[in-house]
PDB file of N, H, CA, C and O in Angstrom:
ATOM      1  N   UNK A   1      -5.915 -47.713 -12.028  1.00  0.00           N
ATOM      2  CA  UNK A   1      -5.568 -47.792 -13.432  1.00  0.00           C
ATOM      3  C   UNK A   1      -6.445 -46.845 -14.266  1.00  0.00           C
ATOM      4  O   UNK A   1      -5.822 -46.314 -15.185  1.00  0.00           O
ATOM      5  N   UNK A   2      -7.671 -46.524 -14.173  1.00  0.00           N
ATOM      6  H   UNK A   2      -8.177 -46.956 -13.426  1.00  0.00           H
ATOM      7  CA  UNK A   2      -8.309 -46.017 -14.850  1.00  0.00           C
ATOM      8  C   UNK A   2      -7.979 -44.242 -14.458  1.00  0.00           C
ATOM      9  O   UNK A   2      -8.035 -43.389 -15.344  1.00  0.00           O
ATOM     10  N   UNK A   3      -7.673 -43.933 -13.135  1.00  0.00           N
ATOM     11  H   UNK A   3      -7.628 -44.625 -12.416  1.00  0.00           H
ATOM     12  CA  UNK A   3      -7.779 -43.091 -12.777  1.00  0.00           C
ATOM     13  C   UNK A   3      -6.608 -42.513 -13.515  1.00  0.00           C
ATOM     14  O   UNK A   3      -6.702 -41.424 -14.080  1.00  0.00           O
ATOM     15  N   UNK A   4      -5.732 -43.077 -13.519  1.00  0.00           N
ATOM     16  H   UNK A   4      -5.655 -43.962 -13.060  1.00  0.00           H
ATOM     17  CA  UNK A   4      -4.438 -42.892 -14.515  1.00  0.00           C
ATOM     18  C   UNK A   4      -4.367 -42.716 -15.860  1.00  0.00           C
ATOM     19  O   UNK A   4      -3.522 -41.954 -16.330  1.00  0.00           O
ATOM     20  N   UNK A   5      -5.229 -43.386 -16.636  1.00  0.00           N
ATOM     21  H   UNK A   5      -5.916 -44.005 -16.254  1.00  0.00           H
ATOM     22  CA  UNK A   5      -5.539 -43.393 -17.865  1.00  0.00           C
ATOM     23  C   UNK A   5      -6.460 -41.852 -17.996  1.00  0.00           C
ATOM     24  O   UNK A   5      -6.264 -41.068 -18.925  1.00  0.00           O
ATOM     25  N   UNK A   6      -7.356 -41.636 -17.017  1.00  0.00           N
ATOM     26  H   UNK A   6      -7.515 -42.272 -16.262  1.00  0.00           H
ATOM     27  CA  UNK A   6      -7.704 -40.553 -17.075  1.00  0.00           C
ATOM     28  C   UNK A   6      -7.381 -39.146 -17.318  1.00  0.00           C
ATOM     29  O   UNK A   6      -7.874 -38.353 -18.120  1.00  0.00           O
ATOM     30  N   UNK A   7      -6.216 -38.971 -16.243  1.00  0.00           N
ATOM     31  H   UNK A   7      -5.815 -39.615 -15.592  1.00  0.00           H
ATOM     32  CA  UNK A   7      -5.115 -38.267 -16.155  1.00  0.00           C
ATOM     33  C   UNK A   7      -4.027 -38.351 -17.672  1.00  0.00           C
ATOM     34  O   UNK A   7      -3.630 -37.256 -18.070  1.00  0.00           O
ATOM     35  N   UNK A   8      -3.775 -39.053 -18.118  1.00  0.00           N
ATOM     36  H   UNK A   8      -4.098 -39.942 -17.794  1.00  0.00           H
ATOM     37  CA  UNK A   8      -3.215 -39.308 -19.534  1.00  0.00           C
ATOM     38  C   UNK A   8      -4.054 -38.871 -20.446  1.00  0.00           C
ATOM     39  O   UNK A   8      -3.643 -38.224 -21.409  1.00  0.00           O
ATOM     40  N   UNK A   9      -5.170 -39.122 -20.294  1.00  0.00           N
ATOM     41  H   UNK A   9      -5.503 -39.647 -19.511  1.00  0.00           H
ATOM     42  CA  UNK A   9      -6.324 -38.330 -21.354  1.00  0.00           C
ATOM     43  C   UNK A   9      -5.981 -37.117 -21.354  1.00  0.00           C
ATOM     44  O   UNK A   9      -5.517 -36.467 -22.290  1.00  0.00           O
ATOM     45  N   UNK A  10      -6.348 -36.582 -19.616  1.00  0.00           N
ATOM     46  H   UNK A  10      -6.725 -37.110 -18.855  1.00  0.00           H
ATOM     47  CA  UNK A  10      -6.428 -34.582 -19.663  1.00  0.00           C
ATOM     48  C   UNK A  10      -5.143 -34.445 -20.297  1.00  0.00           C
ATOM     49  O   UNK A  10      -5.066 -33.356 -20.866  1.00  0.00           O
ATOM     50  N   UNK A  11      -4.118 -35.141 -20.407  1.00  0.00           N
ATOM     51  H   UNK A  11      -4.181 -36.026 -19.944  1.00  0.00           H
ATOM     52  CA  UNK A  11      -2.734 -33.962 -20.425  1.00  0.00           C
ATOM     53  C   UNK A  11      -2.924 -33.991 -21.904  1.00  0.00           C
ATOM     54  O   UNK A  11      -3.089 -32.906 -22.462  1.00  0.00           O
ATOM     55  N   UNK A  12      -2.924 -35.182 -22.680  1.00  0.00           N
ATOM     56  H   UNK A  12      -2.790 -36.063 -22.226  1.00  0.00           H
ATOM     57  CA  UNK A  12      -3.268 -35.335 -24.087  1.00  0.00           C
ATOM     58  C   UNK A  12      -4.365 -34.322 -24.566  1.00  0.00           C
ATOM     59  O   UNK A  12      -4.030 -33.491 -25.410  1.00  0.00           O
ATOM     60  N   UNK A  13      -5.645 -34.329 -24.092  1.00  0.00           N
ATOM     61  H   UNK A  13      -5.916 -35.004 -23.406  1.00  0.00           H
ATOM     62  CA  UNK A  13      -6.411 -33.323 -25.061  1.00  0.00           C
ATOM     63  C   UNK A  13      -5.640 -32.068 -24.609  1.00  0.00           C
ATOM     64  O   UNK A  13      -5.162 -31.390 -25.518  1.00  0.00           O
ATOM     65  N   UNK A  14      -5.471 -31.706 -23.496  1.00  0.00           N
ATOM     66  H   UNK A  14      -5.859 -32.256 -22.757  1.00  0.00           H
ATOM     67  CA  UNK A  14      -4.338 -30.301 -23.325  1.00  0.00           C
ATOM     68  C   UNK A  14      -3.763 -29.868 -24.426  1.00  0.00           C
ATOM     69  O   UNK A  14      -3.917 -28.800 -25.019  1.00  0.00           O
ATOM     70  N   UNK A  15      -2.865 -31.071 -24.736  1.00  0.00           N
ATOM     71  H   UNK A  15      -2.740 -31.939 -24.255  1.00  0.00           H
ATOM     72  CA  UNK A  15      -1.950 -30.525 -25.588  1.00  0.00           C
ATOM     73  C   UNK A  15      -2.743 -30.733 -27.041  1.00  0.00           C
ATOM     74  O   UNK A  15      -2.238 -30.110 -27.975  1.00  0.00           O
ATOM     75  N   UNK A  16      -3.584 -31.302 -27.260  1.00  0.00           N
ATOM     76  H   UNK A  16      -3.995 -31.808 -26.502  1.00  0.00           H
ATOM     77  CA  UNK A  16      -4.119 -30.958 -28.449  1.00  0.00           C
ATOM     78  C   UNK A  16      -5.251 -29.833 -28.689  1.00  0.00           C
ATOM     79  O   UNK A  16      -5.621 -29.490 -29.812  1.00  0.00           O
ATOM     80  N   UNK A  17      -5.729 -29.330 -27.532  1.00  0.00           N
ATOM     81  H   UNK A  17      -5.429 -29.609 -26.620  1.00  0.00           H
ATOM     82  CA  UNK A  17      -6.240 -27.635 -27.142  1.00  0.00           C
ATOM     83  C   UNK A  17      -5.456 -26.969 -28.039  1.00  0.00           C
ATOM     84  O   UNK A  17      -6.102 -26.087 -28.604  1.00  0.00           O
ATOM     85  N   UNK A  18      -4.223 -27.047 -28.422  1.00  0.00           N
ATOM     86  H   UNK A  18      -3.698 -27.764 -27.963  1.00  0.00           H
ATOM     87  CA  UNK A  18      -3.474 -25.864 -28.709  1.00  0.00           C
ATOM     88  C   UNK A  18      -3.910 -25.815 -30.149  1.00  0.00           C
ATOM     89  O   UNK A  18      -3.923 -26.845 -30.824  1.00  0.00           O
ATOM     90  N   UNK A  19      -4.256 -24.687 -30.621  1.00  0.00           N
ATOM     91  H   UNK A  19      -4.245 -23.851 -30.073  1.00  0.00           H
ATOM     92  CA  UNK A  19      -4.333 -24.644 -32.405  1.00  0.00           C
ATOM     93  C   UNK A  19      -3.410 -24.513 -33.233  1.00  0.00           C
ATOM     94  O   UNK A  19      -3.527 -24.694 -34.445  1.00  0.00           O
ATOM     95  N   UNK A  20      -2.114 -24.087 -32.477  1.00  0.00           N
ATOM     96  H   UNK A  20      -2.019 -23.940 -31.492  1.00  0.00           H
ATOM     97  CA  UNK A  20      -1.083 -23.906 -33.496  1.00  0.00           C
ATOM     98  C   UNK A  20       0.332 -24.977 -33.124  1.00  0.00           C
ATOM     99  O   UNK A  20       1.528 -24.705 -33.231  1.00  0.00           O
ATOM    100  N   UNK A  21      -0.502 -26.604 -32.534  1.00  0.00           N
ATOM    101  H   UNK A  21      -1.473 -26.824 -32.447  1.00  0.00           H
ATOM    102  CA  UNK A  21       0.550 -27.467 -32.444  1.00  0.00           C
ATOM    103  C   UNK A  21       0.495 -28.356 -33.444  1.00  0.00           C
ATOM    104  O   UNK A  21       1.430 -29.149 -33.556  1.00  0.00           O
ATOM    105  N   UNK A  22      -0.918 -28.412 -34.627  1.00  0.00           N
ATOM    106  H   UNK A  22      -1.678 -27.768 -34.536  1.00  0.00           H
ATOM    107  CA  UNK A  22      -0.315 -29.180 -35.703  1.00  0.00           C
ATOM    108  C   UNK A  22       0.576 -28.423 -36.634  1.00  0.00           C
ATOM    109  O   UNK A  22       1.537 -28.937 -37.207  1.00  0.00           O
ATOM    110  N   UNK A  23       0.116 -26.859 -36.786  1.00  0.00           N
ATOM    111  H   UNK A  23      -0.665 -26.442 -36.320  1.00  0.00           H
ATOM    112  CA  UNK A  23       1.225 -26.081 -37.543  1.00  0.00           C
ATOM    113  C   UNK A  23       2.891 -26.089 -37.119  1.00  0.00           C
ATOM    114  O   UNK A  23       3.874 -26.005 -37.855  1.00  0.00           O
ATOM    115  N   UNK A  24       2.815 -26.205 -35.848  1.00  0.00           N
ATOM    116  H   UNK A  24       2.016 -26.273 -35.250  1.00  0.00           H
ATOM    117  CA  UNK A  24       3.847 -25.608 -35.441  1.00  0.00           C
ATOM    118  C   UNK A  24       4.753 -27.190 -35.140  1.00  0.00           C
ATOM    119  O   UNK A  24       5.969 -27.194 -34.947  1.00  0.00           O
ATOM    120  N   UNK A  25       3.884 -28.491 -35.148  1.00  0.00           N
ATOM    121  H   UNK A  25       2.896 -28.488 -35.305  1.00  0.00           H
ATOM    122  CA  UNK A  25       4.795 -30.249 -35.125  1.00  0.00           C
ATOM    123  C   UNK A  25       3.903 -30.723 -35.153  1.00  0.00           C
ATOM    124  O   UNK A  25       3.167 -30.929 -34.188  1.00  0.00           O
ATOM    125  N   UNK A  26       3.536 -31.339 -37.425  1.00  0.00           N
ATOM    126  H   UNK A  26       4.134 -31.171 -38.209  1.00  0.00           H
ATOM    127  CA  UNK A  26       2.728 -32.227 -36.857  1.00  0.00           C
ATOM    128  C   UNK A  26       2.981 -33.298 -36.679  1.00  0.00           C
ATOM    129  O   UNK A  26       2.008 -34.036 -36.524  1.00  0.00           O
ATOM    130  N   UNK A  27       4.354 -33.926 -36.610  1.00  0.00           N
ATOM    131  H   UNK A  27       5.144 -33.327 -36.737  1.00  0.00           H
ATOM    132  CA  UNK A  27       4.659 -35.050 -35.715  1.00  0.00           C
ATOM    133  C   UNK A  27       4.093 -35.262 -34.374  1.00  0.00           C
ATOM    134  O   UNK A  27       3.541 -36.342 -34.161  1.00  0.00           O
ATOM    135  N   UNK A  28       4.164 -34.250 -33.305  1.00  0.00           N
ATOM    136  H   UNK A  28       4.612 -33.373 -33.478  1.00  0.00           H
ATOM    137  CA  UNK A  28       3.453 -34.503 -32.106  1.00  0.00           C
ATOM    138  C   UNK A  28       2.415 -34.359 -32.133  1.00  0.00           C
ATOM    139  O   UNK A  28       1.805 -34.909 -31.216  1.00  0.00           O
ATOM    140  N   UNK A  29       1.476 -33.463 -33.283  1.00  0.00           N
ATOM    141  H   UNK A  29       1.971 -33.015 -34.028  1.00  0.00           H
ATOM    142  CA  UNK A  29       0.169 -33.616 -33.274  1.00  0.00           C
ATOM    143  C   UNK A  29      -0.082 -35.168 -33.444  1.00  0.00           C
ATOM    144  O   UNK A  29      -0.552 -35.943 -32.612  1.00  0.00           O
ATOM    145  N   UNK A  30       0.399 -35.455 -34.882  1.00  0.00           N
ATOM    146  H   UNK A  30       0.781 -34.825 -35.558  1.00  0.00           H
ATOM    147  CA  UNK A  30       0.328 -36.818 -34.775  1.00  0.00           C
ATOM    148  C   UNK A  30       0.406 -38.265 -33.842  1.00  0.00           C
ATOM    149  O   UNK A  30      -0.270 -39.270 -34.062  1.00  0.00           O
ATOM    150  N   UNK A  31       1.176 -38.136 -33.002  1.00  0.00           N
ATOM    151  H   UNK A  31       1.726 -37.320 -32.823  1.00  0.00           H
ATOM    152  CA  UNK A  31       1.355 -38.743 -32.337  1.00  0.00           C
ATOM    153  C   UNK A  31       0.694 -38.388 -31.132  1.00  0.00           C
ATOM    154  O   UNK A  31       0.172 -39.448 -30.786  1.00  0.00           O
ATOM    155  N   UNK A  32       0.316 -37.252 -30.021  1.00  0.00           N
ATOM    156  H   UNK A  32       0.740 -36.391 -30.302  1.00  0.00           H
ATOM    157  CA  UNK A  32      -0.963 -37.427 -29.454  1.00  0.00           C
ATOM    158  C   UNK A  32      -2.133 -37.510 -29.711  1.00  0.00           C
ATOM    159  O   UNK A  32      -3.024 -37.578 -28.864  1.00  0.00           O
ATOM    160  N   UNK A  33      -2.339 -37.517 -31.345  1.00  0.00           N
ATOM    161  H   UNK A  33      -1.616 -37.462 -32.032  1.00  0.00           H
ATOM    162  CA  UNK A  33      -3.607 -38.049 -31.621  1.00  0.00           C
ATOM    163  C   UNK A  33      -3.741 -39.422 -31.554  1.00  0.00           C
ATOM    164  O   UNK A  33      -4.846 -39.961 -31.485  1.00  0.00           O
ATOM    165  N   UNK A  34      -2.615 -40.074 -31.572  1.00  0.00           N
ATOM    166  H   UNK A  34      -1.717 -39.636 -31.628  1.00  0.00           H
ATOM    167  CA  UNK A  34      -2.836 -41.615 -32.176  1.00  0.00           C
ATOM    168  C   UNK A  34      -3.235 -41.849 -30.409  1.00  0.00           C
ATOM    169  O   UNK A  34      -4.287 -42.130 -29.835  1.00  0.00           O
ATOM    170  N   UNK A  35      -1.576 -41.527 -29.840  1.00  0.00           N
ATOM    171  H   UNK A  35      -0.721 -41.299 -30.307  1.00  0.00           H
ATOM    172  CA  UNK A  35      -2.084 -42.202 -28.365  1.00  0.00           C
ATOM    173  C   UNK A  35      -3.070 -41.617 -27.728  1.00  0.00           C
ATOM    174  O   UNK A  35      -3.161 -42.059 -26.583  1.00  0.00           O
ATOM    175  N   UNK A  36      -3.838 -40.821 -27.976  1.00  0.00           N
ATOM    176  H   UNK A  36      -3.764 -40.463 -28.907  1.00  0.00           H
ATOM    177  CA  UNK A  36      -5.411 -40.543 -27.335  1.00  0.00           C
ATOM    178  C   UNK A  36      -6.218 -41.424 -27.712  1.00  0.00           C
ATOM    179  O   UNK A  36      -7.093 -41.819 -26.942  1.00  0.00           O
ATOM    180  N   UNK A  37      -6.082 -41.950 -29.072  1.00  0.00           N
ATOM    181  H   UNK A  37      -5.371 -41.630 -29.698  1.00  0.00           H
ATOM    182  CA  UNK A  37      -7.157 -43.001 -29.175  1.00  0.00           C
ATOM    183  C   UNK A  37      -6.752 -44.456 -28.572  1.00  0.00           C
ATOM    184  O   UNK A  37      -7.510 -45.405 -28.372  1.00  0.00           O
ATOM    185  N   UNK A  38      -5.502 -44.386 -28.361  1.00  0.00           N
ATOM    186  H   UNK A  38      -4.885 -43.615 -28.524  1.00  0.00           H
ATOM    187  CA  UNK A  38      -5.313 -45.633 -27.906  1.00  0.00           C
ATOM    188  C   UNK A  38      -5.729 -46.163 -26.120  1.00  0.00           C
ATOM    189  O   UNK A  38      -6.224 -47.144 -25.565  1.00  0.00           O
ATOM    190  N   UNK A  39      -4.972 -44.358 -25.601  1.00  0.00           N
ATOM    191  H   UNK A  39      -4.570 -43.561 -26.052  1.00  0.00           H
ATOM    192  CA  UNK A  39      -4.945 -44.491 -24.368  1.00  0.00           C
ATOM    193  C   UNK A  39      -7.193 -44.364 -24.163  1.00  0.00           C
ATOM    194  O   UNK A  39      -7.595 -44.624 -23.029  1.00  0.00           O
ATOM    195  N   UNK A  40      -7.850 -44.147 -24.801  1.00  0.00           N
ATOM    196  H   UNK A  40      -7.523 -43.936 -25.723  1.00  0.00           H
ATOM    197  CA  UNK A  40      -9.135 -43.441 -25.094  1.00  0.00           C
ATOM    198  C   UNK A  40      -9.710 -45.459 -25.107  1.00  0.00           C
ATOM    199  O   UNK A  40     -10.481 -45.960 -24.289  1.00  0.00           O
ATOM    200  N   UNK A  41      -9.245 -45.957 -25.902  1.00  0.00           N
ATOM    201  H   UNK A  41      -8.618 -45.550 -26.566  1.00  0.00           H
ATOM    202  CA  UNK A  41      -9.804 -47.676 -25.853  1.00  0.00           C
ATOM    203  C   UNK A  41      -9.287 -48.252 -24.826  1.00  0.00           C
ATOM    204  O   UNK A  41      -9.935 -49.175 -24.334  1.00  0.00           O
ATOM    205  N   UNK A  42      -8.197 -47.936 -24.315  1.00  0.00           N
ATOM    206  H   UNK A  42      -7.671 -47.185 -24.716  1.00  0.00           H
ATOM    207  CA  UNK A  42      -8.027 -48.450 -23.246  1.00  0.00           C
ATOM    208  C   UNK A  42      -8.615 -48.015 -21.717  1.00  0.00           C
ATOM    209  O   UNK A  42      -8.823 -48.882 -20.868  1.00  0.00           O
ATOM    210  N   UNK A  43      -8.775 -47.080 -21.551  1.00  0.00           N
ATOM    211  H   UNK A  43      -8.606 -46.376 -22.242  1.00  0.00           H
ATOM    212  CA  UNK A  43      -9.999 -46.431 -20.133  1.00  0.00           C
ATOM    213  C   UNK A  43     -11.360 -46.952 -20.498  1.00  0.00           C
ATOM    214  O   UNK A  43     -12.319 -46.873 -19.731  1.00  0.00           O
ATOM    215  N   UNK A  44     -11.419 -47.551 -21.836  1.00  0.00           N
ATOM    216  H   UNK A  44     -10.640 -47.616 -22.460  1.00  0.00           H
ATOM    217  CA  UNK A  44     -12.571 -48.002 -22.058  1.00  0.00           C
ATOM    218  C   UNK A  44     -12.840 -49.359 -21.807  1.00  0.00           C
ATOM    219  O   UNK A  44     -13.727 -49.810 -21.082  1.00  0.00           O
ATOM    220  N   UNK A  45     -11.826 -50.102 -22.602  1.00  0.00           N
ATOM    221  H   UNK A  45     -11.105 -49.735 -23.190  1.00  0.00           H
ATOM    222  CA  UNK A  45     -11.941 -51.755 -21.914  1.00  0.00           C
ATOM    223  C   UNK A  45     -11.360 -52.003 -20.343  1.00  0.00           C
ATOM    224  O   UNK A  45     -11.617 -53.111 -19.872  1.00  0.00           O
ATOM    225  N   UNK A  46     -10.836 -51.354 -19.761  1.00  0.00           N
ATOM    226  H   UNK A  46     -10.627 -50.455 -20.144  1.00  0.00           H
ATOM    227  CA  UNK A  46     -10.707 -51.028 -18.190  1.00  0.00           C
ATOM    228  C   UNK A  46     -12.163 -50.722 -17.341  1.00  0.00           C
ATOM    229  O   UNK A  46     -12.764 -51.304 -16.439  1.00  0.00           O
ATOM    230  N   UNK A  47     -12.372 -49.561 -18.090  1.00  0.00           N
ATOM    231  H   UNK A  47     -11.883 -49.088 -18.823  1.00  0.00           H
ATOM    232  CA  UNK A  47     -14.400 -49.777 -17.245  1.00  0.00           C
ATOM    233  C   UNK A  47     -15.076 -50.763 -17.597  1.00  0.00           C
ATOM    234  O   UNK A  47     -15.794 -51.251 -16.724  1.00  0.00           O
ATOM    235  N   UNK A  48     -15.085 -51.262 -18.682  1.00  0.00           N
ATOM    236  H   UNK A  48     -14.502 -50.866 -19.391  1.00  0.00           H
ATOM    237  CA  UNK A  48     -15.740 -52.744 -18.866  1.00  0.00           C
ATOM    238  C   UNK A  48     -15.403 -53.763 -17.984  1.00  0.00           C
ATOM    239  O   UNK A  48     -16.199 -54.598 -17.555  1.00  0.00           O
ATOM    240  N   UNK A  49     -14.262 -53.696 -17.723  1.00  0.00           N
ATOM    241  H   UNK A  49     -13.615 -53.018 -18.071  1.00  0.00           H
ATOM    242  CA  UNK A  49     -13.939 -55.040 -16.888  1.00  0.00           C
ATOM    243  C   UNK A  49     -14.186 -54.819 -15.405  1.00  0.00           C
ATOM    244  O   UNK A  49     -14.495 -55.563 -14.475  1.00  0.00           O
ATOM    245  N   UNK A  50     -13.928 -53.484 -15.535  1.00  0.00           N
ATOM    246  H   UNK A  50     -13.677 -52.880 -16.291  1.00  0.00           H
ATOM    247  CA  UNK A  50     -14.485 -52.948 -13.736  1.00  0.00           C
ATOM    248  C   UNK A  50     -16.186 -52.964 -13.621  1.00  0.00           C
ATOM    249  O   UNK A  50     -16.915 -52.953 -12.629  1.00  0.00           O
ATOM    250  N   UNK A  51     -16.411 -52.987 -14.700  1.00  0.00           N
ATOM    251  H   UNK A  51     -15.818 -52.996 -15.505  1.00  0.00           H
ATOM    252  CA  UNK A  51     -18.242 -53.535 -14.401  1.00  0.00           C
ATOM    253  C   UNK A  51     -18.251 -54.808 -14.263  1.00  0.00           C
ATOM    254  O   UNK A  51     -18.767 -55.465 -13.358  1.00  0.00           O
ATOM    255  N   UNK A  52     -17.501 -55.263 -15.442  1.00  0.00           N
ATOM    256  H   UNK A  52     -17.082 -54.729 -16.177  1.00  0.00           H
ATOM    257  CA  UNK A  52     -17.989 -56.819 -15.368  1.00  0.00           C
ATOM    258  C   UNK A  52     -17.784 -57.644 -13.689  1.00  0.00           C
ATOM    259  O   UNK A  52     -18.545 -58.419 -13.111  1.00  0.00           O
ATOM    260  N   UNK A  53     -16.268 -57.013 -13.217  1.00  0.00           N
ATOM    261  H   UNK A  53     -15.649 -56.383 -13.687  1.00  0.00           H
ATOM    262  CA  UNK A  53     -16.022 -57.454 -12.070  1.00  0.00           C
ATOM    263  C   UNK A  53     -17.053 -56.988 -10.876  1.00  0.00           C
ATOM    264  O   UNK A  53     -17.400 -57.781 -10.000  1.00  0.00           O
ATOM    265  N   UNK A  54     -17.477 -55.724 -10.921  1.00  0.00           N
ATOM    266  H   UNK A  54     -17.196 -55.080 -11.633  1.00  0.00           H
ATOM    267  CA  UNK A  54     -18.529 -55.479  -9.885  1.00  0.00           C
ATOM    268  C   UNK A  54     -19.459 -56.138 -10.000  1.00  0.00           C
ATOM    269  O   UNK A  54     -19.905 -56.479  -8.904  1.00  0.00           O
ATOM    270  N   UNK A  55     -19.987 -56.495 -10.812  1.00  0.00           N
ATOM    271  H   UNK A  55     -19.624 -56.218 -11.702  1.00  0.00           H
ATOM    272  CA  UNK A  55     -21.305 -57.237 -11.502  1.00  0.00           C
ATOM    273  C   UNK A  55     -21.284 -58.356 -10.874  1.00  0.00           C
ATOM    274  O   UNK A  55     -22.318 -58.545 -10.234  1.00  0.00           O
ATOM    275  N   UNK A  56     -20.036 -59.692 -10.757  1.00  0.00           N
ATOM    276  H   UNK A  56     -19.196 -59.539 -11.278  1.00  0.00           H
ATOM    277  CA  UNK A  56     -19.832 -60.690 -10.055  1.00  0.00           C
ATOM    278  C   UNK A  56     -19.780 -60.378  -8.779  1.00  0.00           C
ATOM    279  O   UNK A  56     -20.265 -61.232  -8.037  1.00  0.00           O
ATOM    280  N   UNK A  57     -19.174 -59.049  -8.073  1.00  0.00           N
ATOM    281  H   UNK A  57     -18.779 -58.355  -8.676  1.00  0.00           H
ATOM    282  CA  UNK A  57     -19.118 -59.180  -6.661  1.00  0.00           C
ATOM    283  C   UNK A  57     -20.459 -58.775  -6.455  1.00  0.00           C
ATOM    284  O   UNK A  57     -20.845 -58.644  -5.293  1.00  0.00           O
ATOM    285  N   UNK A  58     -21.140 -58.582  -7.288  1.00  0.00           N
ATOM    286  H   UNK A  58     -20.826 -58.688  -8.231  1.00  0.00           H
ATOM    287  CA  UNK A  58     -23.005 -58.294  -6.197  1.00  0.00           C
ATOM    288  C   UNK A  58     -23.147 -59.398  -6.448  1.00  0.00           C
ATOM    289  O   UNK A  58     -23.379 -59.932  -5.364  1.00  0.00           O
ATOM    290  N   UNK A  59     -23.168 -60.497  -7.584  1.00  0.00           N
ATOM    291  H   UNK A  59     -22.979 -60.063  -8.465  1.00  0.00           H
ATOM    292  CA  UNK A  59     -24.115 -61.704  -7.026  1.00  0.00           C
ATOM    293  C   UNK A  59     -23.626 -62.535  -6.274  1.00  0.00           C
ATOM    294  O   UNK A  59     -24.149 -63.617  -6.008  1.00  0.00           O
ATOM    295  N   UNK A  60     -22.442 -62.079  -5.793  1.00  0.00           N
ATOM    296  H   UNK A  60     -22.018 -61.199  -6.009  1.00  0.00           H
ATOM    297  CA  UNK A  60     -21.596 -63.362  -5.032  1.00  0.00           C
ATOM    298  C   UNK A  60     -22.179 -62.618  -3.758  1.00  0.00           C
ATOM    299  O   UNK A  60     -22.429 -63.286  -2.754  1.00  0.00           O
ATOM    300  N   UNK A  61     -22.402 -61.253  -3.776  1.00  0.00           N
ATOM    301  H   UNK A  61     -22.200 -60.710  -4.591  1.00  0.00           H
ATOM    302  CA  UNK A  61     -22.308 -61.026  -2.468  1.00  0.00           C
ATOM    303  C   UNK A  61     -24.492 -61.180  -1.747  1.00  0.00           C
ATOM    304  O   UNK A  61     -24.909 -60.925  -0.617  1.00  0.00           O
ATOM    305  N   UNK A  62     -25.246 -61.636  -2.907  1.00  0.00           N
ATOM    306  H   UNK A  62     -24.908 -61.843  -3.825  1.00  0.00           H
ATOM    307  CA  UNK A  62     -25.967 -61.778  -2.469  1.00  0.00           C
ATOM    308  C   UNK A  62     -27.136 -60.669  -3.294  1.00  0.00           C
ATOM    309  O   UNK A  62     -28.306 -60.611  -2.913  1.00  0.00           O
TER     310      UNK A  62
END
């Protein structure tokens, strides 16, 4: 999941690399800005929970 979200990141800042894609739609500027931040909180509360879960498998595991 995260690795995916990752991959959704690169293609997103990609396309916001470009300098002449808010001139040229800033509807899609708009809109991969929004879902970068969204997809951007979400790779984020995903590593949280993948710590939190590792965190339990070391003390379970000793």
């Amino acid at each position: 999941m995260i690795a995916k979200l990752e991959t959704e990141i690169a293609k997103l800042e990609k396309t916001l690399a470009d300098p002449a894609l808010y001139s040229r739609d800033p509807k899609a500027f708009e809109t991969a800005t929004a879902t970068l931040g969204a997809k951007a909180k979400e790779r984020s509360e995903a590593e949280d929970r993948w710590l939190e879960l590792e965190m339990m498998r070391e003390e379970l595991a000793g």
